[in-house]
N, C-alpha and C positions, 0 to 999 in steps of 0.2 A: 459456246456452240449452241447455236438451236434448233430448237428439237420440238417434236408434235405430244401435244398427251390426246389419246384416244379415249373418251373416259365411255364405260360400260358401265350398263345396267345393272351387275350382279359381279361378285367374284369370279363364279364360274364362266361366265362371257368374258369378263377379262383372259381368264384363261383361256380358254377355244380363241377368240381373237388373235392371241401371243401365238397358238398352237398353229393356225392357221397362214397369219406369218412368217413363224420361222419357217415352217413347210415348205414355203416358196423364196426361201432366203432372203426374208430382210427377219433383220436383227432386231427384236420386241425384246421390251421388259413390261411383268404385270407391278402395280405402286399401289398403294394406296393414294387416293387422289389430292392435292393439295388445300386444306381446309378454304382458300378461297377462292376456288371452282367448284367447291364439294357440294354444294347446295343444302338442301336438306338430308341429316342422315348420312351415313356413309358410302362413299362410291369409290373402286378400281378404276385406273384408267392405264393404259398400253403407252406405254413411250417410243416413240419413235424416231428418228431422226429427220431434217428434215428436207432431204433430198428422197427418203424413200416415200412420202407423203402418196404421191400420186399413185404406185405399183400398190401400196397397203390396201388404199382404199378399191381398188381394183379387184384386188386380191378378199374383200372383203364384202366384197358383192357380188362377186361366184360364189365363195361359202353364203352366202345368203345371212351375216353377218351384219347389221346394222349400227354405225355409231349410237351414242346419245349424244353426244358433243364433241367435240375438237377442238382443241385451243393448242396457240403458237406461245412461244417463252417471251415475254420481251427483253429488253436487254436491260433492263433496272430486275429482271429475274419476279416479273408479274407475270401476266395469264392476259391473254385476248381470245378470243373465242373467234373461231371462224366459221364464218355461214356457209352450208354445205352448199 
């Protein structure tokens, strides 16, 4: 299945993002982010699925919510980053 990672800035934006999602019924989980989209340091990032893609980030820019990144799964289960 594939699926969106929203990766935030901080724990707590992880959080508030998940918070703000489920709010409006799509289904988030907060992760630690996958060492190789981690960048430097460590980063959260929001899992999403990815039909809800579109309503999230909808839903993410009324809360005034801002990604840092988004990345798709590929199907060898790697990371592609998608340009907002």
């Amino acid at each position: 299945m594939l699926y969106y990672l929203i990766v935030c800035r901080s724990l707590t934006d992880a959080q508030r993002t998940a918070a703000a999602l489920e709010r409006a019924g799509i289904t988030a989980r907060v992760l630690r982010s996958p060492k190789s989209i981690a960048g430097e340091g460590c980063s959260h990032s929001v899992k999403v699925s990815q039909r809800s893609l579109p309503d999230a980030l909808r839903v993410l820019e009324r809360a005034a919510l801002s990604p840092k990144r988004i990345f798709i799964t590929a199907g060898d289960g790697s990371y592609q980053e998608v340009e907002l």
